[in-house]
C-alpha positions as CSV (number, residue, x, y, z in Angstrom):
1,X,5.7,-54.0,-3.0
2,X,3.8,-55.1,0.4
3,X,3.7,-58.8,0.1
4,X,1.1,-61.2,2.2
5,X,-0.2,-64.6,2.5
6,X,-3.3,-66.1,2.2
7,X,-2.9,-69.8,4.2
8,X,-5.4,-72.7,5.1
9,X,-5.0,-76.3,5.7
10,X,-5.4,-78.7,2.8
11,X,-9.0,-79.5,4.2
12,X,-11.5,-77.0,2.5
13,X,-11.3,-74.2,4.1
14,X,-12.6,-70.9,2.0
15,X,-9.5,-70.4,0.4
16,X,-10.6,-70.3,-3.3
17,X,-13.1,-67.5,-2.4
18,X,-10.3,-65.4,-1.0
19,X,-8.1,-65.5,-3.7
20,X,-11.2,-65.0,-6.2
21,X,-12.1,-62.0,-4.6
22,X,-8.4,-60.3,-4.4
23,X,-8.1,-61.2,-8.1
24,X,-11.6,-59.3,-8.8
25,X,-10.2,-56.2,-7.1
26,X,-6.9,-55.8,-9.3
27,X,-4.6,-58.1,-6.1
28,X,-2.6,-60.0,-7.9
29,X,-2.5,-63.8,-5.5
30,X,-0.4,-66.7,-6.6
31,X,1.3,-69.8,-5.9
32,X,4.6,-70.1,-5.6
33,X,7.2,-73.0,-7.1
34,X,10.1,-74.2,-5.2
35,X,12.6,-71.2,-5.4
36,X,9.6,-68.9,-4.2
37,X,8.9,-67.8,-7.4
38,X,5.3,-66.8,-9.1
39,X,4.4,-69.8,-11.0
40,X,0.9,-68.7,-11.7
41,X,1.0,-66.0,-14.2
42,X,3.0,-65.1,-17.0
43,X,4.0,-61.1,-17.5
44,X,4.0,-59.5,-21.4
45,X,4.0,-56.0,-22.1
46,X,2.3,-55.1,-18.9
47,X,-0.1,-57.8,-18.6
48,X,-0.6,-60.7,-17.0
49,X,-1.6,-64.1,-18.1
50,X,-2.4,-67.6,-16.9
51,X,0.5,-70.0,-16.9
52,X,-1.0,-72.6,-19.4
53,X,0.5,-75.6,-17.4
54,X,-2.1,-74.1,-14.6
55,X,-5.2,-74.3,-16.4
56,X,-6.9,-76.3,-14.0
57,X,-7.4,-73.4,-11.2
58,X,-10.0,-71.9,-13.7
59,X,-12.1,-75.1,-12.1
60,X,-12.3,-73.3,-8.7
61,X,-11.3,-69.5,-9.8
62,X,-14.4,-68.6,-11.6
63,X,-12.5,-64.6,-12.3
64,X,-10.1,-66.8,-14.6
65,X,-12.7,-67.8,-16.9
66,X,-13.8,-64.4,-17.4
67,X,-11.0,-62.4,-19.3
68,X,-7.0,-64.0,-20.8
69,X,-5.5,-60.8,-19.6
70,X,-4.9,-58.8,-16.7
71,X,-3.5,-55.8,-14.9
72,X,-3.3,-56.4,-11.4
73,X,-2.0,-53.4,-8.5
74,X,1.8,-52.8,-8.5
75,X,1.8,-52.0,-4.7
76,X,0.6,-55.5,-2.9
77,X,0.9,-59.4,-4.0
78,X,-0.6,-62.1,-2.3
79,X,0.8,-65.5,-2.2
80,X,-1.6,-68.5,-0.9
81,X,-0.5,-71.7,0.2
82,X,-0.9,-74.9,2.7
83,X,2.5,-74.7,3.3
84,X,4.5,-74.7,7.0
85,X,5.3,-71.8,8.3
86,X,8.9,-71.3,7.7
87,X,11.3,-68.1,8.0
88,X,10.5,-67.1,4.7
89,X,6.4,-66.1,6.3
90,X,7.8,-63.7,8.8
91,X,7.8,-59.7,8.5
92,X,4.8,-60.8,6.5
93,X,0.7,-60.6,7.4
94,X,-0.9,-64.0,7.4
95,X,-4.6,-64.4,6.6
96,X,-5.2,-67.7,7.9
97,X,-8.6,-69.0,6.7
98,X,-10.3,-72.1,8.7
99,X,-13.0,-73.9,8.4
100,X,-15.1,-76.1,11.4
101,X,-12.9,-79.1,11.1
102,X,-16.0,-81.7,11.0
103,X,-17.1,-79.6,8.2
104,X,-13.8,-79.6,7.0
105,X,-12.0,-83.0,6.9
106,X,-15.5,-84.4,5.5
107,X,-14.7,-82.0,2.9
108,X,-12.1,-82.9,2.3
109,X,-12.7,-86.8,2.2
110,X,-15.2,-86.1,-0.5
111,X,-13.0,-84.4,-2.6
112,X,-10.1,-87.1,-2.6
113,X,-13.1,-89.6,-3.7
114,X,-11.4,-92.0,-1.2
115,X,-13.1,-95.3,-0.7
116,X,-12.4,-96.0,2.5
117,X,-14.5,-95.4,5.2
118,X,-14.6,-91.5,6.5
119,X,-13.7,-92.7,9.9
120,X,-10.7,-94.4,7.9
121,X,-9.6,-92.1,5.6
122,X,-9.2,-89.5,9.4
123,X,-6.8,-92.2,11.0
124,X,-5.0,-92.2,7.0
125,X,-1.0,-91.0,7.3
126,X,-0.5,-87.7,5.6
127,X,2.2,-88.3,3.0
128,X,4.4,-85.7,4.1
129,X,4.2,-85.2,7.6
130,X,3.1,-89.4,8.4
131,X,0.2,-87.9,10.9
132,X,-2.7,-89.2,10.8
133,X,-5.4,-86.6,8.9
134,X,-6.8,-85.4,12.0
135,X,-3.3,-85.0,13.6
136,X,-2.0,-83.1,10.6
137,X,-5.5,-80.8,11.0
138,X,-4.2,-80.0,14.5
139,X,-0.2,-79.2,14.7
140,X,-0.7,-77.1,11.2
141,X,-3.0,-75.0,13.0
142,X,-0.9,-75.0,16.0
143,X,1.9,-74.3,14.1
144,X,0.9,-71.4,12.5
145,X,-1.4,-70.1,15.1
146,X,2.4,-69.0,16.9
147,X,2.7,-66.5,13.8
148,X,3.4,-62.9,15.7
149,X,1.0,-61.1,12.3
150,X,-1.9,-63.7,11.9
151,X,-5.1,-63.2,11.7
152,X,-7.8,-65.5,11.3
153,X,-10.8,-65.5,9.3
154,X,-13.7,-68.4,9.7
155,X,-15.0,-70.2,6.4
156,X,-18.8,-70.0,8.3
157,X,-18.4,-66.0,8.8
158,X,-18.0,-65.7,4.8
159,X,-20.8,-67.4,4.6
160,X,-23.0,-65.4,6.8
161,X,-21.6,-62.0,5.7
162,X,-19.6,-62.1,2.9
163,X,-19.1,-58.5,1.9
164,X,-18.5,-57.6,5.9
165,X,-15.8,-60.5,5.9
166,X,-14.2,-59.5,2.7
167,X,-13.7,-55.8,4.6
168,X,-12.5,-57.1,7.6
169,X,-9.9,-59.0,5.6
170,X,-9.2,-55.9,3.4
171,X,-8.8,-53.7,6.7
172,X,-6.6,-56.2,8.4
173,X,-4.4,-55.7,5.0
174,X,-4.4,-52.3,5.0
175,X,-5.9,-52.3,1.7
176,X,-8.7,-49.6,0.9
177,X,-11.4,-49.9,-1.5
178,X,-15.2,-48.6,-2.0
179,X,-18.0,-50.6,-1.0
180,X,-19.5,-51.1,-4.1
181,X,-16.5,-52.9,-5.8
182,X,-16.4,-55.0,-2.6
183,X,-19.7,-56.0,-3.3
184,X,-19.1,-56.7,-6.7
185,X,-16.6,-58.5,-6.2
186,X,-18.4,-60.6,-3.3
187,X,-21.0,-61.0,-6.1
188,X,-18.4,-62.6,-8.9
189,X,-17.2,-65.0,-6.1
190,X,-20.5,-66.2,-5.1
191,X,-20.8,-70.2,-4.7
192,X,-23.1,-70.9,-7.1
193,X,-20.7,-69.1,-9.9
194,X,-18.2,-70.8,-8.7
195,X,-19.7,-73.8,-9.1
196,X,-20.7,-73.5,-12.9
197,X,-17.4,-72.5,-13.3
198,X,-15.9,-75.7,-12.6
199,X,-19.1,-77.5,-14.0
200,X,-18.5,-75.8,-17.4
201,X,-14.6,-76.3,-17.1
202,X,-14.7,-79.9,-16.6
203,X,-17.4,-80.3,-20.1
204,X,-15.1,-78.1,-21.7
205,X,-11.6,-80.1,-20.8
206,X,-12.7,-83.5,-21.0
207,X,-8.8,-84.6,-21.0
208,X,-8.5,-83.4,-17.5
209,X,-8.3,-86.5,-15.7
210,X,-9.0,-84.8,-12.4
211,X,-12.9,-85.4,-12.1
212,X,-13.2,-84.5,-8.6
213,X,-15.9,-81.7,-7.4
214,X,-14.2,-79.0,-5.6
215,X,-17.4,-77.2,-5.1
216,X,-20.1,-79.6,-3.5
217,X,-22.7,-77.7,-1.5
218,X,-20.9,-74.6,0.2
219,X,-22.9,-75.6,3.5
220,X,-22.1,-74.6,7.3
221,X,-22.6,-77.0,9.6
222,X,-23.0,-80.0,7.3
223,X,-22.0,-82.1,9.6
224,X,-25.1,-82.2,11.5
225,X,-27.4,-84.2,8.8
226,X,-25.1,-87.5,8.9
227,X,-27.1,-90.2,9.6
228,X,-24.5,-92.9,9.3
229,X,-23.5,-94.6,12.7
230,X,-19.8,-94.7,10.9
231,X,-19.6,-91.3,10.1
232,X,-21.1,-90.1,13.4
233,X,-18.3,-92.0,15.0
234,X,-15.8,-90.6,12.9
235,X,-17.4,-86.7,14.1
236,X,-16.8,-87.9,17.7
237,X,-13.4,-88.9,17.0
238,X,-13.0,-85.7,15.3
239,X,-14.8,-83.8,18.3
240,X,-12.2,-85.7,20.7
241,X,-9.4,-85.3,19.6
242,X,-9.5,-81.7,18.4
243,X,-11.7,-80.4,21.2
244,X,-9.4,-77.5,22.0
245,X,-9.1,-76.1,18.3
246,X,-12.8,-76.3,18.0
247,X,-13.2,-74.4,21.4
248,X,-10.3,-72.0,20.2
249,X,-11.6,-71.0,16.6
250,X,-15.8,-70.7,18.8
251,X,-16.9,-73.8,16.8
252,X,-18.4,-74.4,20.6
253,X,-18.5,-73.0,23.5
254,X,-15.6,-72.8,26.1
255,X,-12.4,-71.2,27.4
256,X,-10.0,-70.7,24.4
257,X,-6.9,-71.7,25.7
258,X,-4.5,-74.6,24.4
259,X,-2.7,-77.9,26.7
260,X,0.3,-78.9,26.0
261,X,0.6,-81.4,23.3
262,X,0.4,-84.9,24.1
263,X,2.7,-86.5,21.6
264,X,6.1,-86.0,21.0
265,X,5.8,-83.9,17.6
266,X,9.1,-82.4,18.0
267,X,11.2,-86.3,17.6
268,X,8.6,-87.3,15.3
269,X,9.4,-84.6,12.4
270,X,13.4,-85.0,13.2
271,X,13.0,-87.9,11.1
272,X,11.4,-86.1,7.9
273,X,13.9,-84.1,6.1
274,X,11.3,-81.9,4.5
275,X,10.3,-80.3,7.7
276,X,14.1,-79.3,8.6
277,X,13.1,-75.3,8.3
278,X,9.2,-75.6,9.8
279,X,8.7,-73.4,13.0
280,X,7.7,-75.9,15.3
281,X,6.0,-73.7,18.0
282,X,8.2,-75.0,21.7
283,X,5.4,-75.3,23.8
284,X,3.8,-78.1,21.8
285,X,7.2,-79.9,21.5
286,X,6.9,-82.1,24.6
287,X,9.7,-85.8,24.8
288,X,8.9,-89.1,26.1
289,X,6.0,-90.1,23.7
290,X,6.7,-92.8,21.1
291,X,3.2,-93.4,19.9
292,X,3.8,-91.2,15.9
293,X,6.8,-93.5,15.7
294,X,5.0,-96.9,16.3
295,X,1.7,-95.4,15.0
296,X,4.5,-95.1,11.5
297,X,5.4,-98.8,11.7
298,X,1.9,-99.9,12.5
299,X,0.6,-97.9,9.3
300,X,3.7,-99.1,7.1
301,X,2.7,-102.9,8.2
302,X,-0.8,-102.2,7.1
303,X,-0.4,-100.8,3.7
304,X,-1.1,-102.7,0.4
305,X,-1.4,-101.7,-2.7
306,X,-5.7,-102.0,-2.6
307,X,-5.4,-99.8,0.1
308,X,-3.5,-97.1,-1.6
309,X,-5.9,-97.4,-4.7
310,X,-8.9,-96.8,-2.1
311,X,-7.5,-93.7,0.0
312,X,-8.1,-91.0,-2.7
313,X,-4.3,-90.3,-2.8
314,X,-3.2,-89.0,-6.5
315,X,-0.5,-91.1,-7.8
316,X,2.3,-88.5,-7.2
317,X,1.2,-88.4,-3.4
318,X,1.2,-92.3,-3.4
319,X,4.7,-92.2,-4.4
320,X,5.9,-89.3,-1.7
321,X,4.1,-91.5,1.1
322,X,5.9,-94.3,0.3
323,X,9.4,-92.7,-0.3
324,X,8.6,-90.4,3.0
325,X,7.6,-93.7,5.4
326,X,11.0,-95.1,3.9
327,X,13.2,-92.0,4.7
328,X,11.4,-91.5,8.3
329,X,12.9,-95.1,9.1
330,X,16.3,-94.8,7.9
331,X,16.9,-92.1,9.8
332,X,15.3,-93.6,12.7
333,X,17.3,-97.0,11.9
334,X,20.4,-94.5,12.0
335,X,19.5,-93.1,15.0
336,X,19.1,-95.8,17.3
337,X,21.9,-97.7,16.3
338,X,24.3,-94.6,16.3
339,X,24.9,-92.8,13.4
340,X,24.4,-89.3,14.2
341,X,23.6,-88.2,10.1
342,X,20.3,-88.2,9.6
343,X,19.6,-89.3,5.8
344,X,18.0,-87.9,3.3
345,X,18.3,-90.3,0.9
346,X,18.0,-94.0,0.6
347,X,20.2,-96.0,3.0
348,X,22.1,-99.7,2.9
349,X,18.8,-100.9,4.4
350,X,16.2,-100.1,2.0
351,X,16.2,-100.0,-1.9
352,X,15.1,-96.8,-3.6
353,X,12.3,-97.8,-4.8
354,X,8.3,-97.7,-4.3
355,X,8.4,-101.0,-3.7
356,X,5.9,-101.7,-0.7
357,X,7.6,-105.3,-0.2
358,X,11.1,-103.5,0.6
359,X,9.8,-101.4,3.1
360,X,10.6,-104.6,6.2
361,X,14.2,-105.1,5.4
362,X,15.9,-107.7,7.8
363,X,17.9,-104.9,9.6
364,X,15.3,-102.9,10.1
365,X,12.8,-105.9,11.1
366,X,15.3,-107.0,13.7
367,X,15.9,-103.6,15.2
368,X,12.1,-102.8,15.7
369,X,11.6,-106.3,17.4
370,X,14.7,-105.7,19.8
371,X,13.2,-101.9,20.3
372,X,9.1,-102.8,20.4
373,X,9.8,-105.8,22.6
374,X,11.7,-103.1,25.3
375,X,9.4,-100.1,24.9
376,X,6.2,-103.2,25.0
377,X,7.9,-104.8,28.3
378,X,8.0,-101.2,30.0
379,X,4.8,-100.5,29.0
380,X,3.5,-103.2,30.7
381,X,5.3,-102.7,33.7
382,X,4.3,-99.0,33.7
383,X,0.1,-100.3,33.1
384,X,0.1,-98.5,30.1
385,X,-1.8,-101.5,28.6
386,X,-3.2,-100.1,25.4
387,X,0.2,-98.9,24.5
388,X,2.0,-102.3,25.4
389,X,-1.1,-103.8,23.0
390,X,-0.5,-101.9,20.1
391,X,3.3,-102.4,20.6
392,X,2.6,-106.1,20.8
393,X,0.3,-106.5,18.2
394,X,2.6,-104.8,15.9
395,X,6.0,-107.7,16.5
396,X,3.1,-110.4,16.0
397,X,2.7,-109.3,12.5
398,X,6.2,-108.8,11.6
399,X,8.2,-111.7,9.9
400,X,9.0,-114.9,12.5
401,X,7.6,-113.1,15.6
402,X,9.0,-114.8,19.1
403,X,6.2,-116.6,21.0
404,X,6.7,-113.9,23.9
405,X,4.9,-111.5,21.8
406,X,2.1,-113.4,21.6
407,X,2.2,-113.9,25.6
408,X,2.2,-110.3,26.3
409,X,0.1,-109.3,23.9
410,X,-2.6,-111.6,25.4
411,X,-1.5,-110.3,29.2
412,X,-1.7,-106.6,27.7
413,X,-5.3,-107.1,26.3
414,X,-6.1,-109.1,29.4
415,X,-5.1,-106.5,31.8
416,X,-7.6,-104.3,29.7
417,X,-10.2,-106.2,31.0
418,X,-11.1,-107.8,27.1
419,X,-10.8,-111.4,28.2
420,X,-12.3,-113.0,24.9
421,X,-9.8,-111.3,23.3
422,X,-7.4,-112.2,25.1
423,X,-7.8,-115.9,24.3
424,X,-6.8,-115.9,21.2
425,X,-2.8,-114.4,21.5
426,X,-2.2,-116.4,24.9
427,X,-3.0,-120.0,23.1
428,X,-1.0,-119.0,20.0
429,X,1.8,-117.9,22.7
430,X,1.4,-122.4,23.7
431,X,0.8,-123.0,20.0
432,X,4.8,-122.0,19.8
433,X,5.6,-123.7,23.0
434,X,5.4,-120.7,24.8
435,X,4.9,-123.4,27.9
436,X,5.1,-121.4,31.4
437,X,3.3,-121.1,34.1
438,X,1.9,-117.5,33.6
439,X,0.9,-118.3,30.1
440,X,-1.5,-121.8,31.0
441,X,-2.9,-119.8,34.5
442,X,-3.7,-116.5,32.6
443,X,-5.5,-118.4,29.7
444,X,-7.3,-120.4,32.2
445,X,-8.4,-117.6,34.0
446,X,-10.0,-115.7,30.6
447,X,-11.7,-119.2,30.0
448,X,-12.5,-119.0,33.8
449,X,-14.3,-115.0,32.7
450,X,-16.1,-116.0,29.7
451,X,-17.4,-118.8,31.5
452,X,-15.8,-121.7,30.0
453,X,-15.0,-123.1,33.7
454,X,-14.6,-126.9,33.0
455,X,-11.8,-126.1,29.9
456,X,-10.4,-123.3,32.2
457,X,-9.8,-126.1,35.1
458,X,-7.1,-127.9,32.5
459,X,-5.3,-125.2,32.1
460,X,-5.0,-124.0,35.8
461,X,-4.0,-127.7,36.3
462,X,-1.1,-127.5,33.6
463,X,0.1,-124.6,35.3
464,X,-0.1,-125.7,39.0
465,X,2.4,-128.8,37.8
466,X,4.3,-126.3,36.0
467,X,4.7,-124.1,39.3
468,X,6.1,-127.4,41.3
């Protein structure tokens, strides 16, 4: 049996339309459990059913609704997923469906019903892969984009010309079939059906806990009609930062042709177990960067339970995040101070637990100080300012940070040319007796900026006696 895959990021992407449509034309699509297995139907006496435990994917699988039983072709199978790609993907064709990613992670955002801000819920940590939304968005793409039998297939195409996108997918397969069942089924997936579909399924199953709208408005280009300054912002962060996938999949125009990746993905997913058999394309895997580790820390320091409840995360994914961000630091704890195993479990330094509080351990507190407070130093010395601030403004917000911190955070935001700013971690630096020269002359000289000249004389004076 000829085996393929249907793949798409976890943003809305199309995917449900896909697999409606195979499952219309007798192609049997499924998702698989952990051994690789079909966990979505059930065989007896030649037919198939739905696994009960999977009822809910009649809410976006309108076909599922329509009959209990059925007999699908013997000669293909098509499994859909948003997993990695892994060895287990090649020999195999990939229909990768993608979606304009502004479109997309908005989608997305809706779905969770997160109540954060859309241009927070894009900066959020994935819980398995600790990247940010956006970042997640990118390196899956990347990472499957390496795929030698891939083919992609836009979410605005369908939408223009279904029935001519359906065929192309179908040729691509090597799967023939006449027009008019194409069209029908084109016609049984339409959006609107889909849509009542779910509509009636959640009236129906009023135990199903899971209110959220998986089919909103079907809509191209969405992303157009905000009116929000927040979420235009978040759209230009998007735009930014993913400027080369959006060239590449002709969501504008340009050159499609990919950079070398910035950040140092490659280190990064060392320290999560779970990614141990991903295919982690090697021109995207470039050393040096530290900014996903620190971005980690920064995040971990961050969360509280109110923001967990507000990020649209189910309670199962709340649990992985937290288990993951405590994993990803034992082996990085284990790393730095020598032990070449990296962990997959809990280690001396954390409790196994989903305990937010035991996340800063006193080892582990001790060893970012000694490593931020290097990494912060050399930024500094390097001008890499914003770096040395984040870096900075992280040790200030760990337990009893040293008064230095405070210094070169101030210097770091200072060099930035954000002198207000500045003010306020330079006199907390003196508030600890953080009494040096450089520290009275530089806060003078942001009071001397702002245009607070007669205060910024007493400081320039405490540090001209301190300079004697």
């Amino acid at each position: 049996m000829k085996k393929i895959f249907i793949v798409s990021p976890r943003a809305p992407s199309g995917l449900s339309w896909v697999n409606n449509c195979f499952l219309e034309l007798g192609i049997r699509t499924y998702m698989s459990d952990l051994s690789g297995e079909d966990k979505m139907w059930i065989k007896d006496q030649g037919y198939y059913y739905l696994n009960p435990q999977l009822n809910d994917t009649k809410k976006w699988l309108p076909v599922l609704s329509k009959s209990e039983k059925f007999i699908f072709n013997s000669e293909i199978e098509a499994e859909w997923t948003h997993d990695w790609p892994t060895a287990k993907h090649d020999g195999h064709k990939i229909i990768f469906f993608i979606r304009d990613p502004r479109d997309a992670l908005f989608s997305l955002y809706q779905r969770t019903g997160a109540k954060i801000k859309f241009s927070e819920f894009i900066r959020f940590l994935e819980p398995n892969t600790l990247l940010s939304v956006i970042e997640n968005w990118y390196l899956f793409n990347q990472c499957w984009l390496s795929h030698k039998n891939l083919k992609v297939f836009r979410f605005e195409d369908y939408k223009i010309n279904a029935h001519q996108t359906l065929g192309n997918i179908l040729k691509f397969i090597e799967f023939e079939e006449t027009e008019t069942l194409i069209n029908r089924a084109v016609i049984a997936s339409d959006f609107n059906l889909a849509r009542k579909s779910e509509e009636d399924y959640i009236k129906n199953n009023p135990r199903d806990l899971d209110k959220a709208i998986v089919n909103r408005n079907g809509k191209s280009g969405y992303w157009k009609d905000f009116t929000k300054a927040e979420d235009i912002k978040a759209i230009k962060e998007i735009e930014s930062e993913l400027a080369e996938m959006i060239l590449y999949f002709g969501y504008e125009p340009g050159q499609k042709k990919f950079q070398k990746a910035e950040n140092d993905y490659f280190s990064h997913l060392l320290l999560l177990p779970s990614f141990e058999n991903v295919k982690i394309p090697a021109e995207i895997c470039k050393t040096g960067s530290q900014y996903l580790f620190w971005n980690v820390i920064e995040f971990a320091i961050n969360l509280d339970k109110n923001l967990l409840l507000d990020s649209g995360l189910k309670d199962w994914q709340i649990i992985v995040l937290i288990i993951t961000i405590k994993k990803y630091l034992i082996n990085w704890f284990n790393l730095v101070t020598g032990i070449e195993k990296i962990e997959t479990g809990s280690g001396e330094i954390f409790i196994e637990d989903t305990n937010l509080e035991n996340i800063f351990t006193e080892k582990l507190t001790a060893l970012v100080k000694t490593e931020g407070n290097k990494i912060g130093l050399e930024s500094l010395n390097n001008d890499n300012f914003l770096f040395a601030e984040k870096i900075f403004s992280i040790l200030c917000r760990l337990k009893n940070p040293q008064a230095d911190y405070f210094f070169n955070l101030g210097l770091a935001i200072l060099k930035q040319g954000k002198y207000k700013e500045a003010i306020l971690p330079l006199s907390e630096s003196l508030k600890m007796n953080y009494l040096t020269y450089e520290s009275y002359y530089y806060l003078g000289y942001c009071l001397e900026k702002i245009g607070e000249a007669k205060v910024s004389e007493l400081y320039y004076q405490k540090a001209a006696k301190l300079k004697k």
